[in-house]
Backbone as a printed PyTorch tensor [residue, N CA C, xyz], in Angstrom:
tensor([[[ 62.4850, 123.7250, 122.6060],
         [ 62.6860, 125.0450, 123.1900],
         [ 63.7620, 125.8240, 122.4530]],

        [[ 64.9180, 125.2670, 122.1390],
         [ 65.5550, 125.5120, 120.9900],
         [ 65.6380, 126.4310, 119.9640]],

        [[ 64.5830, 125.8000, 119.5600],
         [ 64.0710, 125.9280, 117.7950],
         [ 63.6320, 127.0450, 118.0630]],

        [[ 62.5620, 127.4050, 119.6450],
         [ 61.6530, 128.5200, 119.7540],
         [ 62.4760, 129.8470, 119.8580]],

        [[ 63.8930, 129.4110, 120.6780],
         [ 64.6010, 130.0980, 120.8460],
         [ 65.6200, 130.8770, 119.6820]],

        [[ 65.9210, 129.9220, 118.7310],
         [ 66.2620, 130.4310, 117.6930],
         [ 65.8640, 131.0650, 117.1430]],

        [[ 64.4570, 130.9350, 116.9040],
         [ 63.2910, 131.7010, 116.2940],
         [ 63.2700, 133.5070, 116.5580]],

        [[ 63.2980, 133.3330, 118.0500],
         [ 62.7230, 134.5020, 118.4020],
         [ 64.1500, 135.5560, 118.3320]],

        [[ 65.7310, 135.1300, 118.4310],
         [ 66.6290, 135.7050, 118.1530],
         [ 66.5120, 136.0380, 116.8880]],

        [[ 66.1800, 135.5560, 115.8360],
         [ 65.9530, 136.0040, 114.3300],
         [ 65.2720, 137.2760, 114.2220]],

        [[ 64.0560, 137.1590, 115.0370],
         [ 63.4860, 138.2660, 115.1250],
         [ 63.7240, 139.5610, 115.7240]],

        [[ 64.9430, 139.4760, 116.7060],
         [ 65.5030, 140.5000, 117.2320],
         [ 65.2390, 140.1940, 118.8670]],

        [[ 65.3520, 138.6840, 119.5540],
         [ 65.4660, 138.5830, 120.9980],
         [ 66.4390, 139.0690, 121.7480]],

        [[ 65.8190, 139.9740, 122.7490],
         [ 66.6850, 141.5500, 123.5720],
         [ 67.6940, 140.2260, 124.4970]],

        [[ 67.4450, 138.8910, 124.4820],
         [ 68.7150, 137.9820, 124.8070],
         [ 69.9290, 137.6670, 124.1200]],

        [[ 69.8760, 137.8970, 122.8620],
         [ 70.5130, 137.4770, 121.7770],
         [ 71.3320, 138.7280, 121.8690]],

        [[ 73.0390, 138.3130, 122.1320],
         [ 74.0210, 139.7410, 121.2470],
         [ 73.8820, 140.0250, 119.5890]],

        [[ 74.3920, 141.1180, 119.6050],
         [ 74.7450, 141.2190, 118.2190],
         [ 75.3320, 140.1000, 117.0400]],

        [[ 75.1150, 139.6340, 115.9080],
         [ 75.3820, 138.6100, 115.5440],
         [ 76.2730, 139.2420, 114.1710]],

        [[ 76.3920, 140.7440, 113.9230],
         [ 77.2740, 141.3340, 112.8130],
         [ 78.9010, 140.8440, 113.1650]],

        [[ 79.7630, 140.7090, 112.1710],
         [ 80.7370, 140.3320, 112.0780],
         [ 82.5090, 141.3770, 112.4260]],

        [[ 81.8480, 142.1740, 112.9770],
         [ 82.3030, 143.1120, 113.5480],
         [ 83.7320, 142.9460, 114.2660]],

        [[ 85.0190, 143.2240, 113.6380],
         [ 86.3590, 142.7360, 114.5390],
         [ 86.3490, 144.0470, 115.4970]],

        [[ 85.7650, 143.7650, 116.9100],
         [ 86.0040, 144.7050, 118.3350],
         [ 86.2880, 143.5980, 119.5240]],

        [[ 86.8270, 144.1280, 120.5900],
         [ 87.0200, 144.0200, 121.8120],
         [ 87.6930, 142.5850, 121.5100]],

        [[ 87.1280, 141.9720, 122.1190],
         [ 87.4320, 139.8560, 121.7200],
         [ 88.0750, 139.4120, 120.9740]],

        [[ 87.7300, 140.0540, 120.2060],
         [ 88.1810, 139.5570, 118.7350],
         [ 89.3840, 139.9660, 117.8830]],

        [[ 89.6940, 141.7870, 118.3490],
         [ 90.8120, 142.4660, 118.0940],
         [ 91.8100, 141.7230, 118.9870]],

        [[ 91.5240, 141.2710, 120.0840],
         [ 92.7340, 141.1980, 121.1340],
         [ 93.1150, 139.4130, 121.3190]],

        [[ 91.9260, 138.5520, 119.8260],
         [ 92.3390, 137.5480, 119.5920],
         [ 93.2860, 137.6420, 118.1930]],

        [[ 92.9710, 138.5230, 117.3960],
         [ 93.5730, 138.6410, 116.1060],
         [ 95.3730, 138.8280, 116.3760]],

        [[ 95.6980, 139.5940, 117.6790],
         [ 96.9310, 140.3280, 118.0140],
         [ 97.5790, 138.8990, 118.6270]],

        [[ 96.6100, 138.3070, 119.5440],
         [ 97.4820, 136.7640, 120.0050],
         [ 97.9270, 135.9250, 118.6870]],

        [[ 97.6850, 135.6870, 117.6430],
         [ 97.4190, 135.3270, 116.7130],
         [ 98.3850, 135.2700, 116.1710]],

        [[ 98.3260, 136.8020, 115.4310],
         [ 99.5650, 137.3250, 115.0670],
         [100.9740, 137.2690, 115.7130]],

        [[100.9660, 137.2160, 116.4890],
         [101.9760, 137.3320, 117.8420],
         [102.3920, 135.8620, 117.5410]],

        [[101.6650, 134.6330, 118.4850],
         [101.4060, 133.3750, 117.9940],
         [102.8840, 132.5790, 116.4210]],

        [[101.8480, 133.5520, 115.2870],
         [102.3020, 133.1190, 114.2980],
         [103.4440, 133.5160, 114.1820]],

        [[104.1000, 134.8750, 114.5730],
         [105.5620, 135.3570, 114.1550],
         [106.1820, 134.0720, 115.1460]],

        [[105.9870, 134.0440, 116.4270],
         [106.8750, 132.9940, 116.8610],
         [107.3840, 131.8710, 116.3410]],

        [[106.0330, 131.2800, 115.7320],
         [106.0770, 130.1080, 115.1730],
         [106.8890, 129.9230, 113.9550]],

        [[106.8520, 131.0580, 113.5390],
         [107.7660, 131.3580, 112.1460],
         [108.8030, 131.5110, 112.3800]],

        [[109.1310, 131.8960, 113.3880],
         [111.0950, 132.1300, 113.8490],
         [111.5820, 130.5550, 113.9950]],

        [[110.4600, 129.8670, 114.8470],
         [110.7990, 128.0840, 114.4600],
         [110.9940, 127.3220, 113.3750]],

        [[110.2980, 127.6150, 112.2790],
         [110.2340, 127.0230, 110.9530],
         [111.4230, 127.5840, 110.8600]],

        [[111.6200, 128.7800, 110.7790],
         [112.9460, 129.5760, 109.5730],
         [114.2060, 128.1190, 110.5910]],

        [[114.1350, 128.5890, 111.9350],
         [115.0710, 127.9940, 112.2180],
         [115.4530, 126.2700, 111.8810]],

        [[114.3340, 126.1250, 112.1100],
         [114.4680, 124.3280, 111.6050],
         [114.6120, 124.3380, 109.8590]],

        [[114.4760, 125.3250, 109.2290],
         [115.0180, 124.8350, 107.8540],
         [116.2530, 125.1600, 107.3620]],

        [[117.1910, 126.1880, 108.4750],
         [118.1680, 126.2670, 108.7350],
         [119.1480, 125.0070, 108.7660]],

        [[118.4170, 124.0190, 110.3770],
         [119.0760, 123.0190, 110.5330],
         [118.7860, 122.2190, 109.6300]],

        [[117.8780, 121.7450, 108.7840],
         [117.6550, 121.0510, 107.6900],
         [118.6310, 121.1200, 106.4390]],

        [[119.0820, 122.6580, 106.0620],
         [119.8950, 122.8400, 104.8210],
         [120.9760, 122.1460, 105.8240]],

        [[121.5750, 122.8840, 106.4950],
         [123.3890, 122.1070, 107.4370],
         [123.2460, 120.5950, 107.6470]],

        [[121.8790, 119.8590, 107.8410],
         [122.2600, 118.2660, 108.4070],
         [120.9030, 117.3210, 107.6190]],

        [[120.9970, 118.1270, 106.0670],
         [120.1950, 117.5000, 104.9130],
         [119.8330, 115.8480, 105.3070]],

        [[121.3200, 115.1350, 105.0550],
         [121.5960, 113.8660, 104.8150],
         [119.9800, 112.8440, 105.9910]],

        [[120.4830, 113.6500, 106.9770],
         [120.1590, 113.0630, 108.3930],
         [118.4970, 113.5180, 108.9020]],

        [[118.4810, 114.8220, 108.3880],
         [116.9570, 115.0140, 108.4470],
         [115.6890, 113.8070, 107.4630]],

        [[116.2930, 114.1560, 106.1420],
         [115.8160, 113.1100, 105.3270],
         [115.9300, 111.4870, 105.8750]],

        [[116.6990, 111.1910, 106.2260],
         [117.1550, 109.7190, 107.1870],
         [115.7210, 109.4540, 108.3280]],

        [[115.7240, 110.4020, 109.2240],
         [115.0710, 110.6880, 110.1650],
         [113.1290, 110.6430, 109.6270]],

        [[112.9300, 111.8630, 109.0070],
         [111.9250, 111.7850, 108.6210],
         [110.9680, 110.0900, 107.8990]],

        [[112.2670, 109.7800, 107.5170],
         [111.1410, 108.4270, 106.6440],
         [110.7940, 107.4580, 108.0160]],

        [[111.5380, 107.7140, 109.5250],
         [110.6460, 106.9570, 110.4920],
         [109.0870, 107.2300, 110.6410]],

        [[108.8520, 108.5550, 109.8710],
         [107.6700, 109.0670, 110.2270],
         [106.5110, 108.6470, 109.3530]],

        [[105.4610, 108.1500, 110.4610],
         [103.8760, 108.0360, 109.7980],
         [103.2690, 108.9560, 108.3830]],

        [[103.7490, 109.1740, 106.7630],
         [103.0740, 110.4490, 106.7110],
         [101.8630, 109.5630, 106.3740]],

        [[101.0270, 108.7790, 106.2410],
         [ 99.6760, 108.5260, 106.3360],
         [ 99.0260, 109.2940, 107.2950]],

        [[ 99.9870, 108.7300, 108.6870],
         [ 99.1870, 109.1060, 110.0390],
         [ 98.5340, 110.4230, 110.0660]],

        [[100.0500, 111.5110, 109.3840],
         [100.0700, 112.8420, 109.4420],
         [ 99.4710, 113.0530, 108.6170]],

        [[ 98.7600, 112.7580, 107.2370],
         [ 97.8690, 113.0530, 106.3660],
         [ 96.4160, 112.8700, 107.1270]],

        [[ 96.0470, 111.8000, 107.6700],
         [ 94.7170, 111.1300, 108.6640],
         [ 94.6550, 112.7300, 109.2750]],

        [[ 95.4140, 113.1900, 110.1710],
         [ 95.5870, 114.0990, 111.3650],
         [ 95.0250, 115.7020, 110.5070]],

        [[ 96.0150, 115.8400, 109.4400],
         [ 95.5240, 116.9440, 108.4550],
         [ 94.4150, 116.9840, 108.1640]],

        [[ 93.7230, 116.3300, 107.4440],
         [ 92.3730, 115.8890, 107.3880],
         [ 91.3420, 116.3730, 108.5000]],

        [[ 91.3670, 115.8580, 109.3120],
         [ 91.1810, 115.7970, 110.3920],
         [ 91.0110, 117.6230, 111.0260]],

        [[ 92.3830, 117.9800, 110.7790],
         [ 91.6460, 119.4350, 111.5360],
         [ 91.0790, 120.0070, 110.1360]],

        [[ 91.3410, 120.2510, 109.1930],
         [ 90.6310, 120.7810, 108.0760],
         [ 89.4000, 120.7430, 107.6750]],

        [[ 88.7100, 119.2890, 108.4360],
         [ 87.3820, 119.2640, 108.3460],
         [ 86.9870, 120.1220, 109.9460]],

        [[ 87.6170, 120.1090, 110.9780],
         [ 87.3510, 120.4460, 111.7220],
         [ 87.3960, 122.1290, 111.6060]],

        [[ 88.0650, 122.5520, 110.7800],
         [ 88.3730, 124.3130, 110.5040],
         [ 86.8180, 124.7350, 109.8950]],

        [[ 86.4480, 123.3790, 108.9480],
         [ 85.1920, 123.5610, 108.0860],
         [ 84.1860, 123.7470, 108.6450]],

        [[ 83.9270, 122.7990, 109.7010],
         [ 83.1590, 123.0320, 111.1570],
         [ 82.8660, 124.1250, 111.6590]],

        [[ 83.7670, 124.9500, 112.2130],
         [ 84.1220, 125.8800, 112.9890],
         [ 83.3350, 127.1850, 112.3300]],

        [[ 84.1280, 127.0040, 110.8950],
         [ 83.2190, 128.0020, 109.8910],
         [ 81.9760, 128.3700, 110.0230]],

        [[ 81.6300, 126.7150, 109.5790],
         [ 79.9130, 126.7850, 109.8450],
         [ 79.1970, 127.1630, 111.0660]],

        [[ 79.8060, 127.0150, 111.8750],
         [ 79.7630, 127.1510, 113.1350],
         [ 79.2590, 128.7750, 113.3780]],

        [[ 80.4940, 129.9770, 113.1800],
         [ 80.5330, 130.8960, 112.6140],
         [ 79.2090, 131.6570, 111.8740]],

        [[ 79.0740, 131.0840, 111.3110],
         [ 77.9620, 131.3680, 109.8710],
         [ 76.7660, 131.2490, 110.4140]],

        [[ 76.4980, 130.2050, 110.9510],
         [ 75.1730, 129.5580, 111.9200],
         [ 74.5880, 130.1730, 113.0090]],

        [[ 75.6960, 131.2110, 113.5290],
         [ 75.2770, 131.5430, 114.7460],
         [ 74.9730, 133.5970, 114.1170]],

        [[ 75.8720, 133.1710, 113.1690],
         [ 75.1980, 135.0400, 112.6120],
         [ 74.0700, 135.1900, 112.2330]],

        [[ 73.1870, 133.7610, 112.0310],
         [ 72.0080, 133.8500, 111.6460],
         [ 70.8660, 133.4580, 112.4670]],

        [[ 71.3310, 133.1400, 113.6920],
         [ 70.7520, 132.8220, 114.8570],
         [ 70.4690, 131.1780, 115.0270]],

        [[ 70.9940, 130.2450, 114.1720],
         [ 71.0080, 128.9070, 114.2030],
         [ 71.7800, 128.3520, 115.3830]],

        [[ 71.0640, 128.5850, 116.4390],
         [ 72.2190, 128.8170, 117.5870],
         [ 72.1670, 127.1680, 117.8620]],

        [[ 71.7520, 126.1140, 117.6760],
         [ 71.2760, 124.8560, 117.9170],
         [ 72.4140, 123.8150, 117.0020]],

        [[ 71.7970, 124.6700, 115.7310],
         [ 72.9070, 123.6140, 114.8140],
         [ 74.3200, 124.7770, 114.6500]],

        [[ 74.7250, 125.6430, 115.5520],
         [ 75.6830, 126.0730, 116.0470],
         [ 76.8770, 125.2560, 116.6730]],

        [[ 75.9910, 125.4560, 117.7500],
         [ 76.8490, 124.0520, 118.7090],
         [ 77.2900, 123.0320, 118.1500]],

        [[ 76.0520, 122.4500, 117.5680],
         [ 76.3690, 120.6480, 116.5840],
         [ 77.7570, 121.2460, 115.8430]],

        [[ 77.8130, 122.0670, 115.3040],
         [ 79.1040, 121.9980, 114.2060],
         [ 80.2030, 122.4110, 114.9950]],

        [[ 80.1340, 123.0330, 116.6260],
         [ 81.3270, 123.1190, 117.2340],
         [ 81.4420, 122.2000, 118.0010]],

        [[ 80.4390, 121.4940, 118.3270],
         [ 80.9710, 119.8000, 118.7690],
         [ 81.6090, 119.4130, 118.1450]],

        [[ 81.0120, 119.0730, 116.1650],
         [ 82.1450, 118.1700, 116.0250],
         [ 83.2990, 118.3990, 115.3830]],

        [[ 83.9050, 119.9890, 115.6560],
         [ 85.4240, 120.6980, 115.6300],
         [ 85.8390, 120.3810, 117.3380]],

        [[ 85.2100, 119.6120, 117.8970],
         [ 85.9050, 119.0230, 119.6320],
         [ 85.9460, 117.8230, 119.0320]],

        [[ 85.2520, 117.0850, 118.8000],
         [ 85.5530, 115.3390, 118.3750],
         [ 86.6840, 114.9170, 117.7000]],

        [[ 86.5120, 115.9270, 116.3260],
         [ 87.7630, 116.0550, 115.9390],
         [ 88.9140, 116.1460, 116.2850]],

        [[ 88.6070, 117.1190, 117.1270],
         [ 90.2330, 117.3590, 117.8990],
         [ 90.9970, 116.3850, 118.5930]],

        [[ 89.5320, 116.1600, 119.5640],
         [ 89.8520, 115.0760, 120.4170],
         [ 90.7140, 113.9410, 120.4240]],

        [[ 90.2770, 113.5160, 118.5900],
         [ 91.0100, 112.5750, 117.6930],
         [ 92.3520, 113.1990, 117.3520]],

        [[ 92.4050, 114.2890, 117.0630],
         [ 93.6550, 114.2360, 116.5930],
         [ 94.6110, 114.3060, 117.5880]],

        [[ 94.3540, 114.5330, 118.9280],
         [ 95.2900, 114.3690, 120.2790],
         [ 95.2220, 113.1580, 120.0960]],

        [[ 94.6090, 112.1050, 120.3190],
         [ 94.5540, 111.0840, 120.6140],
         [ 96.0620, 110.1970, 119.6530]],

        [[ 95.6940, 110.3440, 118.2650],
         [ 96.5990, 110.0860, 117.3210],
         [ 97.6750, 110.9450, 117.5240]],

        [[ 98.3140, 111.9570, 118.2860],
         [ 98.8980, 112.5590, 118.3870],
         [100.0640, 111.7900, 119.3310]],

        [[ 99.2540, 111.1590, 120.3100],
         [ 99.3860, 110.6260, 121.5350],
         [100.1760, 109.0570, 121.0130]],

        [[ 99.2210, 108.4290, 120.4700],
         [ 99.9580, 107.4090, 119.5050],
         [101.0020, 107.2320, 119.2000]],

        [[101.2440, 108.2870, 117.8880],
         [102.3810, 108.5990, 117.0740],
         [103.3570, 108.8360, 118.3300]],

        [[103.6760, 109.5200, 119.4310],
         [104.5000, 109.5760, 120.0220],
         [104.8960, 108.4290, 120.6620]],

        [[104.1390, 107.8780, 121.0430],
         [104.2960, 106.5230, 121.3780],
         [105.3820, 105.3340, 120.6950]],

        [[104.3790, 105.6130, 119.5970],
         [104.9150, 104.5170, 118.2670],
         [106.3830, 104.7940, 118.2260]],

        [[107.0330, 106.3540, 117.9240],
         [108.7020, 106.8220, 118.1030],
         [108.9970, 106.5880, 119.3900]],

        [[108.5430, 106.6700, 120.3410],
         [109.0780, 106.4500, 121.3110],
         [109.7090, 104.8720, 121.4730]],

        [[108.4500, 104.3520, 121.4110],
         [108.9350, 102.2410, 121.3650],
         [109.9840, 101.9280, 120.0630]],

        [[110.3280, 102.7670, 119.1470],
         [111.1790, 102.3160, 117.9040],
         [112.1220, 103.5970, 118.3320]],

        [[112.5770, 103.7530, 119.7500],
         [114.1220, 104.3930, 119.9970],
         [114.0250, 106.1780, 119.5210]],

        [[112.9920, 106.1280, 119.0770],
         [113.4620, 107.6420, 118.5590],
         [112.7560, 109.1250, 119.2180]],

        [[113.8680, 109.5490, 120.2760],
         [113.5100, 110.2710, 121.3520],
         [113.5990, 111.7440, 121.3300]],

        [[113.4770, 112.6910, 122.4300],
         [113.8200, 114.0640, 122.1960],
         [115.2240, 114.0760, 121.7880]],

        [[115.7620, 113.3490, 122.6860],
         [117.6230, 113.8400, 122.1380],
         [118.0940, 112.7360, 121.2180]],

        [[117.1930, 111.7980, 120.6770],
         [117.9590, 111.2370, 119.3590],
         [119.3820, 111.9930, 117.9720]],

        [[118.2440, 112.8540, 118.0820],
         [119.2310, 114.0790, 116.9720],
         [118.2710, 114.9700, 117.0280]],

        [[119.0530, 115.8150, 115.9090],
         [118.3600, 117.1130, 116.0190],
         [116.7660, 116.7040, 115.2260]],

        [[116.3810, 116.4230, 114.3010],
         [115.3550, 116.3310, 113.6030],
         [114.3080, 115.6680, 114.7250]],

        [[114.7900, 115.1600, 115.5610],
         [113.5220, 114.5210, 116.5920],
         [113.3320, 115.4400, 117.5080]],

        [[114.1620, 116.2250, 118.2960],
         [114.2430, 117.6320, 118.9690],
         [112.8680, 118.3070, 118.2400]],

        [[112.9580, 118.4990, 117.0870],
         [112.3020, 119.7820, 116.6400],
         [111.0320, 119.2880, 116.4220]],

        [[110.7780, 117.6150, 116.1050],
         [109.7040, 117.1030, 116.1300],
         [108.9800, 116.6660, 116.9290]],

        [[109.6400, 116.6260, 118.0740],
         [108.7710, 116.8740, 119.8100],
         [108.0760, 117.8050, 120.4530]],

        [[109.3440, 118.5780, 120.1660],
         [109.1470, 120.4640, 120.3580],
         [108.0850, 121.0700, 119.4980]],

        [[107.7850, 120.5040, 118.0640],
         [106.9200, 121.7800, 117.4800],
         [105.3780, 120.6870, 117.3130]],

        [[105.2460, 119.5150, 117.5040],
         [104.5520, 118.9010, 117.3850],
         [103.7200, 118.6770, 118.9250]],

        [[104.7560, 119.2030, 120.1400],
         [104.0600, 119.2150, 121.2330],
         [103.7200, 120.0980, 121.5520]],

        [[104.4840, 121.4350, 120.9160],
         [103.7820, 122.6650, 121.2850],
         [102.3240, 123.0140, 121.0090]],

        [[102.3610, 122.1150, 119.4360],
         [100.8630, 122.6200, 118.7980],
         [ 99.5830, 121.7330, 119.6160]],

        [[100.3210, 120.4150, 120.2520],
         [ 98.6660, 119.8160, 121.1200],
         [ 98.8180, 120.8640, 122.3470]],

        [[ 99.9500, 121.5930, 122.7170],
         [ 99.1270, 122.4660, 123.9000],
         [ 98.1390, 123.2610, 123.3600]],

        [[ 98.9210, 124.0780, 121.7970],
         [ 98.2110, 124.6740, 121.2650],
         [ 96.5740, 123.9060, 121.4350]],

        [[ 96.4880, 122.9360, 120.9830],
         [ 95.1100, 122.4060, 120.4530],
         [ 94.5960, 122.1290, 122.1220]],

        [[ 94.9270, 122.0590, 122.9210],
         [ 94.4400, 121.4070, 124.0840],
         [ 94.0750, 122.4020, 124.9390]],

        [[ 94.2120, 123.5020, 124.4760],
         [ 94.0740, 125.0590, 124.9760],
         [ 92.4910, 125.2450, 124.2560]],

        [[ 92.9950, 125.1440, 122.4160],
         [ 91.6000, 125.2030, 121.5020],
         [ 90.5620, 124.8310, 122.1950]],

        [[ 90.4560, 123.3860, 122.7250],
         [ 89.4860, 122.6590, 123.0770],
         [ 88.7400, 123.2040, 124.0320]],

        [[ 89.0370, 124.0450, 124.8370],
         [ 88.8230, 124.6060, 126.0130],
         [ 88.1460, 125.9290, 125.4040]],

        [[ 89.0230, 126.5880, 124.4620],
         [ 87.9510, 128.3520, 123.6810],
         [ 86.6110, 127.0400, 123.0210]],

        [[ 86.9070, 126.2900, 122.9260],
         [ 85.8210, 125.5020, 121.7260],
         [ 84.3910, 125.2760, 122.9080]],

        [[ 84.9440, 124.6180, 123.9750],
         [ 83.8780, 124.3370, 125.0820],
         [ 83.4080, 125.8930, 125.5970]],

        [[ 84.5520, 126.9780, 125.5430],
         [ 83.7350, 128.3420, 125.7010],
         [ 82.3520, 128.8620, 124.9690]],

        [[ 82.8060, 128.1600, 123.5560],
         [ 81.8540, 128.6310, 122.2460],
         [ 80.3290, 127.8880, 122.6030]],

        [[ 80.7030, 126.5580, 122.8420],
         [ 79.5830, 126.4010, 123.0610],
         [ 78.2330, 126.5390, 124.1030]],

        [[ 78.9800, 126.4850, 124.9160],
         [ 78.3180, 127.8560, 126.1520],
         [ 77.8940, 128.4170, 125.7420]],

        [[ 78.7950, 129.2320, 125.4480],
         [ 78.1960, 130.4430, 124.8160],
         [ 76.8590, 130.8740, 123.7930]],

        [[ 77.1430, 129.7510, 122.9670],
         [ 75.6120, 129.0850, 122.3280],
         [ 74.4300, 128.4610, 122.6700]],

        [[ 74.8040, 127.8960, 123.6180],
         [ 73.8020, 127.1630, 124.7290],
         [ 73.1530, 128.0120, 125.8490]],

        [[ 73.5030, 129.1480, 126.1540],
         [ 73.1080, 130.1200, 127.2120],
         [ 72.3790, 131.4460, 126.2410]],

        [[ 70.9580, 131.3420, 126.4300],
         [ 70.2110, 132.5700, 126.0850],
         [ 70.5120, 133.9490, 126.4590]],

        [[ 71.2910, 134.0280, 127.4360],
         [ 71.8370, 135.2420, 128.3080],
         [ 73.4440, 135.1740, 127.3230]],

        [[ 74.1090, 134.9300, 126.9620],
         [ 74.7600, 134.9380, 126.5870],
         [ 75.0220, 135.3920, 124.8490]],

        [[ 75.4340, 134.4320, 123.6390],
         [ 75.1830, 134.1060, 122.4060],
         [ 76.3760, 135.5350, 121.8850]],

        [[ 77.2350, 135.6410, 122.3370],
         [ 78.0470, 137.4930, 121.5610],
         [ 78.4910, 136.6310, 120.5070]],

        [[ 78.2200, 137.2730, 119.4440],
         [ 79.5450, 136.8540, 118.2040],
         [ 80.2880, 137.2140, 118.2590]],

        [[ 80.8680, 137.5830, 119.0600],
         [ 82.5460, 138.4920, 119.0440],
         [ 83.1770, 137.2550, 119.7150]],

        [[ 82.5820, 136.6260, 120.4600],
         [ 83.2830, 135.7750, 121.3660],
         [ 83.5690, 134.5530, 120.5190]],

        [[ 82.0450, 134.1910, 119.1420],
         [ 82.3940, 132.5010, 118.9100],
         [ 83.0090, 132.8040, 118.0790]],

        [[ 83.5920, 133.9900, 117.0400],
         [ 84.4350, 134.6380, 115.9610],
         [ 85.8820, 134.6080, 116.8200]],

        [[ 86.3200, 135.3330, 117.5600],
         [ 87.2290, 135.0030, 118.2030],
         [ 87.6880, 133.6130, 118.6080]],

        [[ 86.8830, 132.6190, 119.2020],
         [ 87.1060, 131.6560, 119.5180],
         [ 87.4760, 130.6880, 117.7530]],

        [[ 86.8540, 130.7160, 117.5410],
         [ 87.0180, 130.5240, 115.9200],
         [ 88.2890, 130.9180, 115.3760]],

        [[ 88.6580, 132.3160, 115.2660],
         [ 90.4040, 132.8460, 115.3320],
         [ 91.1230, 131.4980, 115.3130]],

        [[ 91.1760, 131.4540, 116.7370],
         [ 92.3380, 130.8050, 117.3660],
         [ 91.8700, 129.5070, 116.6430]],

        [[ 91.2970, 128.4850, 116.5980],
         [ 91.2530, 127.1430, 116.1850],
         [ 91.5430, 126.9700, 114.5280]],

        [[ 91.2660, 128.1560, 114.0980],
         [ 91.8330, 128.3980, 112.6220],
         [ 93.4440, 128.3060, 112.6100]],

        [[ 94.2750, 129.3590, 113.2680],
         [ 95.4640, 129.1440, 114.0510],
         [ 95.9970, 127.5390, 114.1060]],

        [[ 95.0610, 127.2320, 114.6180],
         [ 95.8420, 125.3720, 115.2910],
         [ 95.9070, 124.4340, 114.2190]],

        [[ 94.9210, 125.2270, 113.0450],
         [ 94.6770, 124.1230, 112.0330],
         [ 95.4450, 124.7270, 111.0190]],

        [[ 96.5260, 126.0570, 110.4530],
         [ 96.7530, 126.3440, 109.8740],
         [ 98.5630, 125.6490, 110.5990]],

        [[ 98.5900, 126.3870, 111.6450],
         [100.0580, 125.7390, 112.1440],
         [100.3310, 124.3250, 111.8080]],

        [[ 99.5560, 123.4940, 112.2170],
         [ 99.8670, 121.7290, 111.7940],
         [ 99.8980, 121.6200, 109.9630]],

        [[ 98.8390, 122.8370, 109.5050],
         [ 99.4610, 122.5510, 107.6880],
         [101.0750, 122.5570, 107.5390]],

        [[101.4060, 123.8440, 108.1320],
         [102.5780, 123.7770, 108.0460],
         [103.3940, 122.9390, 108.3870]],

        [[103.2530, 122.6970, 109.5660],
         [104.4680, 121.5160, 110.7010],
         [104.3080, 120.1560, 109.5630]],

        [[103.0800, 119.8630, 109.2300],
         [103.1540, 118.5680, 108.9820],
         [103.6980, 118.4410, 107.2630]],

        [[103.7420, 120.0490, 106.7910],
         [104.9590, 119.6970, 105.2260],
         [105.7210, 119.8140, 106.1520]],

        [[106.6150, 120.8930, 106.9520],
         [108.0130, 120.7520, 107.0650],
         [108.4750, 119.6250, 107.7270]],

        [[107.7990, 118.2690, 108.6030],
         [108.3980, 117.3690, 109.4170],
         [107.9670, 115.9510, 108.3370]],

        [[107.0060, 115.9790, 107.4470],
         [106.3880, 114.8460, 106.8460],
         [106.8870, 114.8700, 105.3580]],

        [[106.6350, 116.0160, 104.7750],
         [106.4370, 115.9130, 103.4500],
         [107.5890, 116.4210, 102.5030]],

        [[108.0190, 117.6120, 103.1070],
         [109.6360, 118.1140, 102.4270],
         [110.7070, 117.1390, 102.9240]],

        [[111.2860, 116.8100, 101.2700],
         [112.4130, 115.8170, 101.4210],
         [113.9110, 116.3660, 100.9990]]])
């Protein structure tokens, strides 16, 4: 039924929204969270590389407790999931509304995983002593590393919107799975960052 359905949106089904790539309504007022979003996030970085130049010795000290395999696994991980999302994107402008979904499922599996390992890793510092108030370098690695699974745990939720949204003939707007898309781009661009400034800069 699907397939039939896909079909007949190609052809111009009066069920099917618009599938042009069009930044309005949804999508403008996801671009502005975004933006918004990112300046915050950037007042955090500036600040944590602040505390990094003043307590060098100790950040570097700190950091080598850290997994960067784990955090490489995790990178990975949303980047294929950003790739997803894309396709995702792409699939549904062309009315592939079927293998739509499939590619925003598995930008949720993904995710899923990377909470999960997220969940871990905290764990793992936690049982080897190293807490929010250890020092400062664990502060900022609680704080910006927990902010981003709300971030992502929020994603998961626009992600289960998307696919609805794909799954319902009455439904299908591209403004909505483009928007939704926005933001999970967002979650996967923030952890590039977090995971040089907490993993990889020495």
């Amino acid at each position: 039924m699907e397939a039939v359905s896909d079909a007949r949106g190609s052809r111009g089904d009066p069920a099917a929204k618009p599938a042009g790539p069009g930044a309005t309504g949804n999508l403008q007022s996801m671009w502005l969270f975004v933006i918004g979003d990112l300046f915050i996030f950037g007042a955090y970085f500036v600040i944590y590389l602040i505390k990094r130049i003043l307590h060098h010795d100790m950040f570097v000290a700190s950091q080598a407790a850290l997994d960067r395999t784990l955090g490489a696994f995790n990178t990975l991980l949303l980047l294929a999931s950003s790739l997803f999302i894309a396709l995702c994107v792409q699939a549904a402008r062309i009315r592939q509304f079927s293998l739509a979904r499939n590619y925003a499922g598995a930008a949720v599996v993904m995710g899923i995983v990377f909470a999960g390992a997220k969940f871990y890793e905290w764990s793992m510092q936690i049982r080897a002593g190293h807490t929010l108030g250890s020092n400062e370098f664990f502060t900022f690695y609680y704080f910006l590393t927990g902010i981003h699974v709300f971030h992502l745990l929020c994603g998961l939720i626009v992600l289960g919107v998307i696919i609805r949204e794909l799954g319902d003939v009455t439904l299908r707007a591209q403004e909505v799975v483009e928007a939704g898309a926005t933001y999970w781009h967002m979650i996967d661009l923030l952890w590039v960052v977090i995971f040089a400034l907490l993993y990889l800069i020495r």
